[in-house]
PDB file of N, CA, C and O in Angstrom:
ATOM      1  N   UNK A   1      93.380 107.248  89.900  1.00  0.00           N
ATOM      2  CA  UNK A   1      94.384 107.707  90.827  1.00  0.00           C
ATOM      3  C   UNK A   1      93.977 107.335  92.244  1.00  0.00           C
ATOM      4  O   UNK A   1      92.807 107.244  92.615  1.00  0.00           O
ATOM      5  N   UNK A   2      95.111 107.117  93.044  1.00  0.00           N
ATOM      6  CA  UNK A   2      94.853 106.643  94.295  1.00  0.00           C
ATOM      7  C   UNK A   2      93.944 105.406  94.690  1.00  0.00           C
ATOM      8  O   UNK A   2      93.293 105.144  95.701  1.00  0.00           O
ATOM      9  N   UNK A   3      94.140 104.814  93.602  1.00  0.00           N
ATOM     10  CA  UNK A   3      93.587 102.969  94.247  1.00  0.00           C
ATOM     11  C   UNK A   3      95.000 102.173  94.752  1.00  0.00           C
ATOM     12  O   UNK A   3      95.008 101.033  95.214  1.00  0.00           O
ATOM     13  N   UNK A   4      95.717 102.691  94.636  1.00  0.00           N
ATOM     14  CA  UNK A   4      97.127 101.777  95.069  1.00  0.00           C
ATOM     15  C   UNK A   4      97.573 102.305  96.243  1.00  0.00           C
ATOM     16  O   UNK A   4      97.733 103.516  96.395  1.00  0.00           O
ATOM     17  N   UNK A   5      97.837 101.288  97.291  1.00  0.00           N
ATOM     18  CA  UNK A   5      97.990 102.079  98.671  1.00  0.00           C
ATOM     19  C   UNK A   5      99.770 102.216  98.559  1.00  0.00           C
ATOM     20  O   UNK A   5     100.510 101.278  98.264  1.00  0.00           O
ATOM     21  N   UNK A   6     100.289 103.866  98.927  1.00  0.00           N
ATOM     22  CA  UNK A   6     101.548 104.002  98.875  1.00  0.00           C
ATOM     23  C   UNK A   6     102.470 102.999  99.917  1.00  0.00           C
ATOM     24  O   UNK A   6     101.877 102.131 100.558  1.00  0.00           O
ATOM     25  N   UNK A   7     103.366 103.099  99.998  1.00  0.00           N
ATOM     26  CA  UNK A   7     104.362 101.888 100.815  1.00  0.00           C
ATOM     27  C   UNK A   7     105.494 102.749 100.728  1.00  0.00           C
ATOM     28  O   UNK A   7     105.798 103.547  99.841  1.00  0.00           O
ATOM     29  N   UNK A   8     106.121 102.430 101.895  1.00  0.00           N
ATOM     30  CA  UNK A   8     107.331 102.941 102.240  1.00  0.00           C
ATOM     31  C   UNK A   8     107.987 104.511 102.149  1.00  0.00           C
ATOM     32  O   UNK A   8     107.612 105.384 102.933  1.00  0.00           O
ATOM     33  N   UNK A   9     108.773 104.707 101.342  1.00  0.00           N
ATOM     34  CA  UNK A   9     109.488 105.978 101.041  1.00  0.00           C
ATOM     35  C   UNK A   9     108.376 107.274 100.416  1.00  0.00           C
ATOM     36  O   UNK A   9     108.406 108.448 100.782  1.00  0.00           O
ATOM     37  N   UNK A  10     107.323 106.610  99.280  1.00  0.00           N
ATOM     38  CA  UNK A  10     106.503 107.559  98.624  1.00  0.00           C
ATOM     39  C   UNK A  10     105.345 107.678  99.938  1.00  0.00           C
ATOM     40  O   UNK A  10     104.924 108.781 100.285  1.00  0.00           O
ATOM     41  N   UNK A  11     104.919 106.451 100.580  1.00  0.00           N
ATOM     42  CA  UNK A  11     104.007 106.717 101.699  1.00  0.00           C
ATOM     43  C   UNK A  11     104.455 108.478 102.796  1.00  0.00           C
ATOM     44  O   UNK A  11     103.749 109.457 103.039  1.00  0.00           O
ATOM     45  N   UNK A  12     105.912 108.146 103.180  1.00  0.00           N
ATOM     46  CA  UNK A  12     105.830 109.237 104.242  1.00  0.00           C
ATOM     47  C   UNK A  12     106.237 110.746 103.281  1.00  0.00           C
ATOM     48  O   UNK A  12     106.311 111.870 103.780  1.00  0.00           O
ATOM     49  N   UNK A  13     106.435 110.455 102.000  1.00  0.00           N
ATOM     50  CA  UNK A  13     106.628 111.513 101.303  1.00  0.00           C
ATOM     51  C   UNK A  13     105.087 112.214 101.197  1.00  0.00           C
ATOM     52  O   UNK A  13     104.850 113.347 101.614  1.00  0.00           O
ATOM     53  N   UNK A  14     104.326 111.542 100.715  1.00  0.00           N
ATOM     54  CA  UNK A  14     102.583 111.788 100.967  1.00  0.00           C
ATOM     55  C   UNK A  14     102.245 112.564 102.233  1.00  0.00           C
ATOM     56  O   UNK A  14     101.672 113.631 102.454  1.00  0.00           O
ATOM     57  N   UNK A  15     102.904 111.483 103.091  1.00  0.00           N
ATOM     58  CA  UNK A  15     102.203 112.202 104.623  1.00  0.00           C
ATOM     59  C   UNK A  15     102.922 113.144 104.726  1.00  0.00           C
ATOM     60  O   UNK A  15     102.181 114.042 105.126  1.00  0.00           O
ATOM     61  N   UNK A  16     104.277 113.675 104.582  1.00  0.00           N
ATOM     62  CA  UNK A  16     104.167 115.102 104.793  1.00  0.00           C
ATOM     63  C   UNK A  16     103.944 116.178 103.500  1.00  0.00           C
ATOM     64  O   UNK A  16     104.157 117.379 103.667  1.00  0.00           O
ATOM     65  N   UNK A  17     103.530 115.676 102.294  1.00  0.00           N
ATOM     66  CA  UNK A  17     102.772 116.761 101.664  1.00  0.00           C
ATOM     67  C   UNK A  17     101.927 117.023 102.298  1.00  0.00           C
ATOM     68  O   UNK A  17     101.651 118.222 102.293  1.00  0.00           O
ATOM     69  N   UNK A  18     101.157 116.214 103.074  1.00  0.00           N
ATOM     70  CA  UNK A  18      99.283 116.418 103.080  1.00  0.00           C
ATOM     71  C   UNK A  18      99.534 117.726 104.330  1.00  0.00           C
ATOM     72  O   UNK A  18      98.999 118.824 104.485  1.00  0.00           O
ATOM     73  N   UNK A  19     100.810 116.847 105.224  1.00  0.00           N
ATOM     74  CA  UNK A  19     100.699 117.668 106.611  1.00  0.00           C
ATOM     75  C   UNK A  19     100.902 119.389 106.678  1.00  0.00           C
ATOM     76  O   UNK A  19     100.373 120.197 107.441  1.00  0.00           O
ATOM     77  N   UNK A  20     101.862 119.598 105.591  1.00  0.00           N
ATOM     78  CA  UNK A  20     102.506 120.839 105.152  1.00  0.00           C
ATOM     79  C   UNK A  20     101.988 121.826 103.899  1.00  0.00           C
ATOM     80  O   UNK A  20     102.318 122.966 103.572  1.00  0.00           O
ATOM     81  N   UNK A  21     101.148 120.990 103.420  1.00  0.00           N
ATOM     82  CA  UNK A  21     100.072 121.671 102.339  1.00  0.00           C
ATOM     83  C   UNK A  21     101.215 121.920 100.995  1.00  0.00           C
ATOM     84  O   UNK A  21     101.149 123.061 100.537  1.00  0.00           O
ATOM     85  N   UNK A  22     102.335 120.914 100.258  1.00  0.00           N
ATOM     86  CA  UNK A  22     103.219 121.310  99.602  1.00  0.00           C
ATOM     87  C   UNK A  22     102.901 121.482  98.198  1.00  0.00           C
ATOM     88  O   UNK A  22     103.571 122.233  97.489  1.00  0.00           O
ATOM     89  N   UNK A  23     101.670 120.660  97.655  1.00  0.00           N
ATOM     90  CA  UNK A  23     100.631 120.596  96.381  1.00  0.00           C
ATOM     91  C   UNK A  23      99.374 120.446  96.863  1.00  0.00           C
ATOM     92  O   UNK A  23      98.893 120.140  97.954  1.00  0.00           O
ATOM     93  N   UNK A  24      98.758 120.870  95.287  1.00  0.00           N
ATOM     94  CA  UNK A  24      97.352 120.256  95.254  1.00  0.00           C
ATOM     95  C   UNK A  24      97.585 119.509  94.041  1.00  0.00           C
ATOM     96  O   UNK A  24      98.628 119.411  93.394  1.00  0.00           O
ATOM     97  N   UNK A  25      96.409 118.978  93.828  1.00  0.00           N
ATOM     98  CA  UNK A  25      96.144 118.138  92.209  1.00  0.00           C
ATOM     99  C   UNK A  25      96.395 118.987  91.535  1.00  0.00           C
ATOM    100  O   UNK A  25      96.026 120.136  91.774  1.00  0.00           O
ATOM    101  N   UNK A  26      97.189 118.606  90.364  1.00  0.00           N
ATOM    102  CA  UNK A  26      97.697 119.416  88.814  1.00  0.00           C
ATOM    103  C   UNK A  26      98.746 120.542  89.449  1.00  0.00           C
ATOM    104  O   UNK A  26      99.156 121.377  88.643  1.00  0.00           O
ATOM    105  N   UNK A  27      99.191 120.635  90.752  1.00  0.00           N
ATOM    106  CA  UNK A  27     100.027 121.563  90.543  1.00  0.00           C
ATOM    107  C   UNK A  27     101.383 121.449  89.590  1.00  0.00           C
ATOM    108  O   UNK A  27     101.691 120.260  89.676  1.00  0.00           O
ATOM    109  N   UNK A  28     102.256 122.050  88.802  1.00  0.00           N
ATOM    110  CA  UNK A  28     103.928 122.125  88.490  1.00  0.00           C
ATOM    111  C   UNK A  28     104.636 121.758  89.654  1.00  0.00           C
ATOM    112  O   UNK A  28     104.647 122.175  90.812  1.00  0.00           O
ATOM    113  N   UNK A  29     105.278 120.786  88.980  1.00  0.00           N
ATOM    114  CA  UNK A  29     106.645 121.403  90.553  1.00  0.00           C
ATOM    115  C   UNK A  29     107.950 121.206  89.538  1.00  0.00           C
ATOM    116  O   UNK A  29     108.188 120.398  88.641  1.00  0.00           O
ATOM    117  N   UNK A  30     108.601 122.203  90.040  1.00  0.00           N
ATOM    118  CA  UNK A  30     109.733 121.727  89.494  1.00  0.00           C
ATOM    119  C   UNK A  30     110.925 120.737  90.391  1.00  0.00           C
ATOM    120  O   UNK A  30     111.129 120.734  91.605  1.00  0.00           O
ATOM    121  N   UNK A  31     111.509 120.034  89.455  1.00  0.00           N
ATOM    122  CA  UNK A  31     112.614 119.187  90.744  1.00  0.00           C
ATOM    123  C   UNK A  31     113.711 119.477  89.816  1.00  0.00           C
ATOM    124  O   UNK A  31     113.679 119.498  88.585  1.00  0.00           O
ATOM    125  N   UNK A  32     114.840 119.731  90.741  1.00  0.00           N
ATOM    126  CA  UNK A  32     116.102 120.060  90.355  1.00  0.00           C
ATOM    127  C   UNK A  32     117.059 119.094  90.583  1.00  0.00           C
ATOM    128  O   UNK A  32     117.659 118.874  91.635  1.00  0.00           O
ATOM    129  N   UNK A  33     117.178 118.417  89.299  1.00  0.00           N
ATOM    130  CA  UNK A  33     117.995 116.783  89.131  1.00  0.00           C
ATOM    131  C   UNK A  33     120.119 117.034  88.271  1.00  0.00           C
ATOM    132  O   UNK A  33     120.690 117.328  87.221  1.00  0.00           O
ATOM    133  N   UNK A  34     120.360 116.695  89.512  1.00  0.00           N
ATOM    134  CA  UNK A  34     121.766 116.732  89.101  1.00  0.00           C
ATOM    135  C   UNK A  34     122.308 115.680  88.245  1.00  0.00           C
ATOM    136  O   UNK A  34     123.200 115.731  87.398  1.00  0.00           O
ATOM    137  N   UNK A  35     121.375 114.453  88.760  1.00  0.00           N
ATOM    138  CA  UNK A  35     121.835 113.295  87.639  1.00  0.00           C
ATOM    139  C   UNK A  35     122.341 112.364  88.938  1.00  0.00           C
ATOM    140  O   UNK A  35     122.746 111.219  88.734  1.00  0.00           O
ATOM    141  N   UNK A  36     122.293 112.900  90.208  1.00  0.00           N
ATOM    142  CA  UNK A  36     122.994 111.887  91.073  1.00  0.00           C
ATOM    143  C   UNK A  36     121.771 111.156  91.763  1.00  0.00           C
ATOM    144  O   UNK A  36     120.580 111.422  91.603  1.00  0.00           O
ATOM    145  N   UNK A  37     122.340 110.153  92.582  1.00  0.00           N
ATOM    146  CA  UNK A  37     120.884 109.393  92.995  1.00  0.00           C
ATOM    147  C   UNK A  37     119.952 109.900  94.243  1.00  0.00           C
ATOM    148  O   UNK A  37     118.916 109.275  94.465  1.00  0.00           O
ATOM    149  N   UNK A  38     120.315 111.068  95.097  1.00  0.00           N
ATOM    150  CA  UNK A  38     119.455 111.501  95.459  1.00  0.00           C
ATOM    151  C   UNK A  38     118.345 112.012  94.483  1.00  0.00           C
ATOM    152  O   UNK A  38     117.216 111.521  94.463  1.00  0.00           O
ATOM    153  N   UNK A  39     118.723 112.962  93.734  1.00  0.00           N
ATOM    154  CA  UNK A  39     118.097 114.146  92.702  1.00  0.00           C
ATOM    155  C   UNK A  39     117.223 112.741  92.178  1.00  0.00           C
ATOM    156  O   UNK A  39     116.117 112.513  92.666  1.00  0.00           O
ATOM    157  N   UNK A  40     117.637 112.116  91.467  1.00  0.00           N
ATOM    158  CA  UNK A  40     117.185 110.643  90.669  1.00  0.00           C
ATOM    159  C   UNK A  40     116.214 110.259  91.497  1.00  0.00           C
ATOM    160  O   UNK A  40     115.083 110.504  91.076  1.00  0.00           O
ATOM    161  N   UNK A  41     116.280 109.749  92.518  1.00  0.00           N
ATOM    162  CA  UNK A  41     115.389 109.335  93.563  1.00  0.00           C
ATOM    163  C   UNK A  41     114.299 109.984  93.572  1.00  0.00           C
ATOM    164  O   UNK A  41     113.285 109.304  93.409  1.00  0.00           O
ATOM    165  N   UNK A  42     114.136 111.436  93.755  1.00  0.00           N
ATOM    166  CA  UNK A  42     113.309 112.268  94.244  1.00  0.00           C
ATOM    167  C   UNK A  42     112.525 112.281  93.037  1.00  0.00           C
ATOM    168  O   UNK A  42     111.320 112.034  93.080  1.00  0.00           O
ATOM    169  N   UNK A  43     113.108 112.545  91.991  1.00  0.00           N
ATOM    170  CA  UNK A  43     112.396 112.484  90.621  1.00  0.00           C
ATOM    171  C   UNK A  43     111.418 111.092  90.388  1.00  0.00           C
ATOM    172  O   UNK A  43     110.306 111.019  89.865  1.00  0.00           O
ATOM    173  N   UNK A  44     112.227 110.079  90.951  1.00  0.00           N
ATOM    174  CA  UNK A  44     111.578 109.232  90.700  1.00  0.00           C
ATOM    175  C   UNK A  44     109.844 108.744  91.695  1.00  0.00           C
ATOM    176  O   UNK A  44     108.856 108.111  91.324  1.00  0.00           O
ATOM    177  N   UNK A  45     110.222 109.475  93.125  1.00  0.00           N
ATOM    178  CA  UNK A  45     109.149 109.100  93.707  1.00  0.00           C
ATOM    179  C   UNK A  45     107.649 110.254  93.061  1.00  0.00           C
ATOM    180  O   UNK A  45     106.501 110.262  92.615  1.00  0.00           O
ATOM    181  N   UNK A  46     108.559 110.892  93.381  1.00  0.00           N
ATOM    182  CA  UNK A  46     107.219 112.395  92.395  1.00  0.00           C
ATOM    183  C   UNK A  46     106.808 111.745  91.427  1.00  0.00           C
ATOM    184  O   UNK A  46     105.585 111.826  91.318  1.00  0.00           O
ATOM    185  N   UNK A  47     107.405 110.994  90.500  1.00  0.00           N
ATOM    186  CA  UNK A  47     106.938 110.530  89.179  1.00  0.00           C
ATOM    187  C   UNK A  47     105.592 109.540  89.932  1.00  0.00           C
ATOM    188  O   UNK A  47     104.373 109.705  89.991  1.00  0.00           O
ATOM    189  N   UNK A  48     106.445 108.567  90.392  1.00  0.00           N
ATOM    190  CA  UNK A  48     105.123 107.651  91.212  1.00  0.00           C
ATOM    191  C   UNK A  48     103.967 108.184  91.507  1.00  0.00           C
ATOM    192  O   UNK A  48     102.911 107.678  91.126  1.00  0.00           O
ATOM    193  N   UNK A  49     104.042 109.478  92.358  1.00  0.00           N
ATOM    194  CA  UNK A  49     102.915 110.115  93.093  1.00  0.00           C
ATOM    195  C   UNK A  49     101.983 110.770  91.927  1.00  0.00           C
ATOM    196  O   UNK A  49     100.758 110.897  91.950  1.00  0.00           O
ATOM    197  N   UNK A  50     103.052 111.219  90.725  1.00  0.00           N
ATOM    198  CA  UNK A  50     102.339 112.042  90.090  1.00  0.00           C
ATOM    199  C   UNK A  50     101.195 110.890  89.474  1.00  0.00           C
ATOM    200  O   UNK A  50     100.009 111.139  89.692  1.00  0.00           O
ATOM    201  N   UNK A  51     101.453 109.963  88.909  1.00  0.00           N
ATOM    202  CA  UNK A  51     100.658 108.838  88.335  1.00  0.00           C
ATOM    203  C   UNK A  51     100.293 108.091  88.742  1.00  0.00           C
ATOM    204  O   UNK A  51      99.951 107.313  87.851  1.00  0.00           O
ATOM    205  N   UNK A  52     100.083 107.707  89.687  1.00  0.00           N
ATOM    206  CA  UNK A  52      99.151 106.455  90.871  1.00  0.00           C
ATOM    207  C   UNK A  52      98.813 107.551  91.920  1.00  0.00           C
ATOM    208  O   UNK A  52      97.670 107.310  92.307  1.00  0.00           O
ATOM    209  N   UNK A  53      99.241 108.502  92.464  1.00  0.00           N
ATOM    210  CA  UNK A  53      98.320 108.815  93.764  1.00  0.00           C
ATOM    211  C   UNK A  53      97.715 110.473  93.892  1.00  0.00           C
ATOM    212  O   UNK A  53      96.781 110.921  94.557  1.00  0.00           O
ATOM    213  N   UNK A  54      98.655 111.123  92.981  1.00  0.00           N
ATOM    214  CA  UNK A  54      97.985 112.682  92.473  1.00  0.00           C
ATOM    215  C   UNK A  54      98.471 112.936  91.024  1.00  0.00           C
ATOM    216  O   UNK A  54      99.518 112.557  90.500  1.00  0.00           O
ATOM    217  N   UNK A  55      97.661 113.520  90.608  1.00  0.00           N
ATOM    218  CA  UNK A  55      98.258 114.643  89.161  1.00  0.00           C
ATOM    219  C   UNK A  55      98.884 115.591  89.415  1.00  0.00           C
ATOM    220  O   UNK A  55      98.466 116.510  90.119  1.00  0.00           O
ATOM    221  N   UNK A  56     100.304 115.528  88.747  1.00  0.00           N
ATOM    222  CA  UNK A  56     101.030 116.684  88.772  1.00  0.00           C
ATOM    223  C   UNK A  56     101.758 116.870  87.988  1.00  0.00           C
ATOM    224  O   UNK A  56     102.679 116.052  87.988  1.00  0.00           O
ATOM    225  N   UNK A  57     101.794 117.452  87.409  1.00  0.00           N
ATOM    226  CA  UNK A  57     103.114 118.320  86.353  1.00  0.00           C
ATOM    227  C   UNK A  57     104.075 118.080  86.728  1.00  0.00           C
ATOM    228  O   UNK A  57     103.990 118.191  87.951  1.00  0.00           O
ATOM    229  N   UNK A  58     105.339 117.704  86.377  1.00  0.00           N
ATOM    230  CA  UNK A  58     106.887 117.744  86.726  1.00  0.00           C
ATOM    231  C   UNK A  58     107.634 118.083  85.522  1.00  0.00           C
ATOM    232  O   UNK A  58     107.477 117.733  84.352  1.00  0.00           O
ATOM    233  N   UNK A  59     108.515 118.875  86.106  1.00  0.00           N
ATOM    234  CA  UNK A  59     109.648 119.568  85.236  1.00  0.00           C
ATOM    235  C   UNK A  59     110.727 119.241  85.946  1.00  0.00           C
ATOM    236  O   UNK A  59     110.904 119.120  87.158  1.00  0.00           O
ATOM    237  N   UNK A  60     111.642 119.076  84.732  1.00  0.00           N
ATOM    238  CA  UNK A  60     113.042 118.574  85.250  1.00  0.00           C
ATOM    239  C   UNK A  60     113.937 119.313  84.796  1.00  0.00           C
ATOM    240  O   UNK A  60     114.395 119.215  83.658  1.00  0.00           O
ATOM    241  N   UNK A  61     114.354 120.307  85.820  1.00  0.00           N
ATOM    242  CA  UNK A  61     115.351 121.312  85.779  1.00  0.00           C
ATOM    243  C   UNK A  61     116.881 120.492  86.327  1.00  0.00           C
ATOM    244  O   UNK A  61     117.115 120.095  87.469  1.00  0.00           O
ATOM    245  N   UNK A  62     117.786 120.405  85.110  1.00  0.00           N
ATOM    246  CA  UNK A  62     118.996 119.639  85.456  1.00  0.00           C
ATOM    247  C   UNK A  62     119.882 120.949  85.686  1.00  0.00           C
ATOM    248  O   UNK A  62     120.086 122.000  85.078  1.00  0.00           O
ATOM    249  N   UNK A  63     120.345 120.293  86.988  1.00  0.00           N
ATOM    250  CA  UNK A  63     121.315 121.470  87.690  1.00  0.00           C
ATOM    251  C   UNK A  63     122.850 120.889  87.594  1.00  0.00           C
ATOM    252  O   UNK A  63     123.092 119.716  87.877  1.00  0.00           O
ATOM    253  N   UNK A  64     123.691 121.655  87.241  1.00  0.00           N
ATOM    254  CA  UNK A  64     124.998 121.787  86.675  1.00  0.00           C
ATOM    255  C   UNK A  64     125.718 122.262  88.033  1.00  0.00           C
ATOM    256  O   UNK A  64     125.963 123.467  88.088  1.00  0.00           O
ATOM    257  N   UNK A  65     126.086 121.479  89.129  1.00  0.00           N
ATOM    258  CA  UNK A  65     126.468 122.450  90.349  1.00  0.00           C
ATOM    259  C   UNK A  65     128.250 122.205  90.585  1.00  0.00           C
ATOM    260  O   UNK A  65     128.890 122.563  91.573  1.00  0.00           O
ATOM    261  N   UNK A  66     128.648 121.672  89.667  1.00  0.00           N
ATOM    262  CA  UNK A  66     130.041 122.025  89.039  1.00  0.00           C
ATOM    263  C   UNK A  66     130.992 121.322  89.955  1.00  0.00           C
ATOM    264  O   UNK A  66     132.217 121.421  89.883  1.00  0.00           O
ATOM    265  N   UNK A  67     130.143 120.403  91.062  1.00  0.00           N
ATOM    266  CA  UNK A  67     130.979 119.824  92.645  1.00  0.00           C
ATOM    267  C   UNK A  67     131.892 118.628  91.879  1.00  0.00           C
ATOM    268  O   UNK A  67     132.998 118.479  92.399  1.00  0.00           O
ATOM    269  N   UNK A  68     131.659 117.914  90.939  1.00  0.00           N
ATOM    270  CA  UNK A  68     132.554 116.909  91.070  1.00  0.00           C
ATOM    271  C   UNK A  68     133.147 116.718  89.240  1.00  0.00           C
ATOM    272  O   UNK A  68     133.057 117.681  88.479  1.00  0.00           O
ATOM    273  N   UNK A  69     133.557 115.754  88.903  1.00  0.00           N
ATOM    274  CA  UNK A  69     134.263 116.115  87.681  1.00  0.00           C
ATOM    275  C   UNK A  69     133.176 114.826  86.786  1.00  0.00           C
ATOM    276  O   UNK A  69     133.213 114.757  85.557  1.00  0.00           O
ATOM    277  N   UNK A  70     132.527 114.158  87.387  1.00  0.00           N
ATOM    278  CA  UNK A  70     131.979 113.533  86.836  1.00  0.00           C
ATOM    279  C   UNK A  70     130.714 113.585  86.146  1.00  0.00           C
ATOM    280  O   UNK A  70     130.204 112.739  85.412  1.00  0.00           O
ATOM    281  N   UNK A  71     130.032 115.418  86.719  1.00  0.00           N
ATOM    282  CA  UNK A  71     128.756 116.086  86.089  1.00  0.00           C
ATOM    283  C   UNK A  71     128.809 115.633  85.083  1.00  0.00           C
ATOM    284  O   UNK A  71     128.124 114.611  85.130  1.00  0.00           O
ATOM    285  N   UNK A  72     129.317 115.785  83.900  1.00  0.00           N
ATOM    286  CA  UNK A  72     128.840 115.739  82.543  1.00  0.00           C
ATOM    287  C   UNK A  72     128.151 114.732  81.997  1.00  0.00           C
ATOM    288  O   UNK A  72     127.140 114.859  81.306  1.00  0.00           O
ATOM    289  N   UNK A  73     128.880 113.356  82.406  1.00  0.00           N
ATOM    290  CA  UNK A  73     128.203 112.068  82.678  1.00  0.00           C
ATOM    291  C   UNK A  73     126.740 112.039  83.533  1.00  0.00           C
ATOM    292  O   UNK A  73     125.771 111.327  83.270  1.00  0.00           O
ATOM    293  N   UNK A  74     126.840 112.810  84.396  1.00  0.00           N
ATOM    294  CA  UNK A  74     125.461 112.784  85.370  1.00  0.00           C
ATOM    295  C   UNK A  74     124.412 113.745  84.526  1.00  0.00           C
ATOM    296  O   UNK A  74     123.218 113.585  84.781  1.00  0.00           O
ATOM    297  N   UNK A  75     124.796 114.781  83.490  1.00  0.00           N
ATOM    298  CA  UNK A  75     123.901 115.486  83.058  1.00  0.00           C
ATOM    299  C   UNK A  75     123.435 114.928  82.063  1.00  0.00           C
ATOM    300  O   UNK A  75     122.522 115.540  81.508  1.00  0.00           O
ATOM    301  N   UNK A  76     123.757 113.914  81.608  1.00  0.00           N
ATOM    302  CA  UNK A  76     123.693 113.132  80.047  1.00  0.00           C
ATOM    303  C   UNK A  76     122.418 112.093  80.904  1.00  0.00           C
ATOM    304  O   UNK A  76     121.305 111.843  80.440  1.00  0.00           O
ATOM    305  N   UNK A  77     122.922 111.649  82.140  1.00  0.00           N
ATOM    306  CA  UNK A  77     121.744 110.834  82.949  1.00  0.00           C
ATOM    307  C   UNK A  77     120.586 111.507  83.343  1.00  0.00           C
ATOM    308  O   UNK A  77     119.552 110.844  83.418  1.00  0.00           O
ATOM    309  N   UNK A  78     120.568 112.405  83.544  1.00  0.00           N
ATOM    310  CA  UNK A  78     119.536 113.211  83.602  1.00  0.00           C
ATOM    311  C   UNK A  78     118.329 113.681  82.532  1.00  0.00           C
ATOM    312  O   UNK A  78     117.139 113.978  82.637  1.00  0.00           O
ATOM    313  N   UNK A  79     119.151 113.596  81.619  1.00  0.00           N
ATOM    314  CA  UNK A  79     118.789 114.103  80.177  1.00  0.00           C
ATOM    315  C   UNK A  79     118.172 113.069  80.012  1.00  0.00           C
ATOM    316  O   UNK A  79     117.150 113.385  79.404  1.00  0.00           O
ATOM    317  N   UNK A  80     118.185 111.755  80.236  1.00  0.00           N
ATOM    318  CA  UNK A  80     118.192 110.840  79.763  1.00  0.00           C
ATOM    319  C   UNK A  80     116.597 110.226  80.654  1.00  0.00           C
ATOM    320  O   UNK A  80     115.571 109.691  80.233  1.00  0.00           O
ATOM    321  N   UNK A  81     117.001 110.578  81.824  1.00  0.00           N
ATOM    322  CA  UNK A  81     115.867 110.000  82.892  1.00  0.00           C
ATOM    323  C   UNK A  81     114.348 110.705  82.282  1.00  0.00           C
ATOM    324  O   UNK A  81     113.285 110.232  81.878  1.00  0.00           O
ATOM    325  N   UNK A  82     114.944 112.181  82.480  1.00  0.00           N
ATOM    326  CA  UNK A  82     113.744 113.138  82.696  1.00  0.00           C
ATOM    327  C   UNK A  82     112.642 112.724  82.082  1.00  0.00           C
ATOM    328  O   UNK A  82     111.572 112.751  82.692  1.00  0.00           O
ATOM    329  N   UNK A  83     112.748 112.101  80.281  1.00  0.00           N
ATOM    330  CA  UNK A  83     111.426 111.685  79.565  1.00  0.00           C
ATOM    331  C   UNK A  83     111.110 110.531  80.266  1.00  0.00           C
ATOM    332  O   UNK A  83     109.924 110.346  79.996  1.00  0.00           O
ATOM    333  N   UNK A  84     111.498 109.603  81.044  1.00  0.00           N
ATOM    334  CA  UNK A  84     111.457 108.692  81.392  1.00  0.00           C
ATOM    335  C   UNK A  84     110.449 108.597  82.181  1.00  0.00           C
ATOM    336  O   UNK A  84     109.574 107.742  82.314  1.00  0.00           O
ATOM    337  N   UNK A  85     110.724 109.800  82.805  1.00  0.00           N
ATOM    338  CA  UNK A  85     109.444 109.949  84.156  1.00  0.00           C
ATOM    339  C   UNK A  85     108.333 110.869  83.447  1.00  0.00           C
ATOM    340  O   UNK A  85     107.455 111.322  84.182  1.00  0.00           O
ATOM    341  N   UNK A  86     108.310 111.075  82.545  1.00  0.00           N
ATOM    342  CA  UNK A  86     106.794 112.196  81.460  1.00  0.00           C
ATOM    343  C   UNK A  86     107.638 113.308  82.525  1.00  0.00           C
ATOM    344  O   UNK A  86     106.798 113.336  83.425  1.00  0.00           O
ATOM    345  N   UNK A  87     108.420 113.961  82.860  1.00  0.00           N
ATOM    346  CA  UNK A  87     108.665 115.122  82.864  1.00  0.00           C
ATOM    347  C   UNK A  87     109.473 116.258  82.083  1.00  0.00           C
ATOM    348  O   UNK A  87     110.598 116.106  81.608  1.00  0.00           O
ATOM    349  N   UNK A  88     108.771 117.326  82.035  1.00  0.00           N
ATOM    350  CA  UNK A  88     109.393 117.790  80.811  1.00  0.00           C
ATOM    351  C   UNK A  88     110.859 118.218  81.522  1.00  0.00           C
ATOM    352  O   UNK A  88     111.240 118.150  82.691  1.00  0.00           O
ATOM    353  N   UNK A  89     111.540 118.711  80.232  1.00  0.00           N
ATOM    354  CA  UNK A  89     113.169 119.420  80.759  1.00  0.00           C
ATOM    355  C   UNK A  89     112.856 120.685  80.061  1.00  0.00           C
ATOM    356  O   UNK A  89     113.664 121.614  80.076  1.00  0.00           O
TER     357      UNK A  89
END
């Protein structure tokens, strides 16, 4: 862990864990994935961090927030991502 120097988006995501104290190594976190590409995104950089630059647990809590008509499709993506990234659902 941490021989790969972060770049870009996961880099300043790093710098403000470190700055704000948001984990340590092996903590859980949960991320709450709607299936849209923010939620997706976020899942996806944590995944990065969790496996090249810290250990961490991730859980993928898919949130159902009922805003558009196209959820169901987005929860099936979700469903779908979550093993993708070793996080559990």
């Amino acid at each position: 862990m941490g021989t790969t120097k972060p770049t870009g988006v996961v880099q300043e995501v790093l710098a403000l864990a470190r700055e704000h104290s948001l984990w340590s190594p092996g903590d859980r976190i949960v991320v709450a994935v709607s299936g849209g590409t923010d939620s997706v995104a976020l899942l996806h950089i944590l995944h990065e961090i969790s496996v090249i630059h810290m250990p961490l647990q991730l859980v993928c809590a898919h949130v159902h927030h009922g805003f558009r008509p196209e959820n169901r499709m987005r929860r099936l993506k979700s469903t779908q991502y979550c093993p993708k990234a070793q996080a559990s659902i």
